[in-house]
C-alpha positions, 0 to 999 in steps of 0.5 A, a space after each residue: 857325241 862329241 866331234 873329233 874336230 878342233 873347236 873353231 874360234 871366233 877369229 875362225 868364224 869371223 876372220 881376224 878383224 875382230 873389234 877391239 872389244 870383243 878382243 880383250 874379252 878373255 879366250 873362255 868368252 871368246 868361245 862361249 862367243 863363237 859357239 853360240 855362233 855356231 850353234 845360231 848358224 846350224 838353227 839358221 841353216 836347218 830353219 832355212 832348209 825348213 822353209 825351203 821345203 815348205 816351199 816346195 808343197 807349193 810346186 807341182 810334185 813333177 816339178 819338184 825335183 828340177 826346182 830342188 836341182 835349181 835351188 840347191 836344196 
């Protein structure tokens, strides 16, 4: 399913301080730049959720809930 949101480019993801070289690229890898980015930042997000969870195992069941709350998980 394809979003309805406009693609983010690099300068989005990055701020607007992009280095010299990765400016004169052309706008077509430039994107293919910022969505491997993108999709680089999802992977690391869901990992880091994982491990947070596989974490959590090692808390007692009654805490888990206030260490969850605690953590932002």
């Amino acid at each position: 399913m394809m979003s309805t949101r406009p693609r983010r480019t690099l300068a989005d993801l990055l701020g607007d301080d992009l280095p010299a070289g990765i400016v004169a690229l052309p706008e077509e890898h430039r994107q293919d730049l910022a969505d491997a980015l993108r999709d680089a930042r999802r992977r690391q997000s869901a990992a880091l959720a994982e491990a947070g969870e596989a974490g959590l195992r090692h808390v007692p069941a009654l805490l888990r809930g206030a260490v969850r709350k605690a953590v932002g998980l």
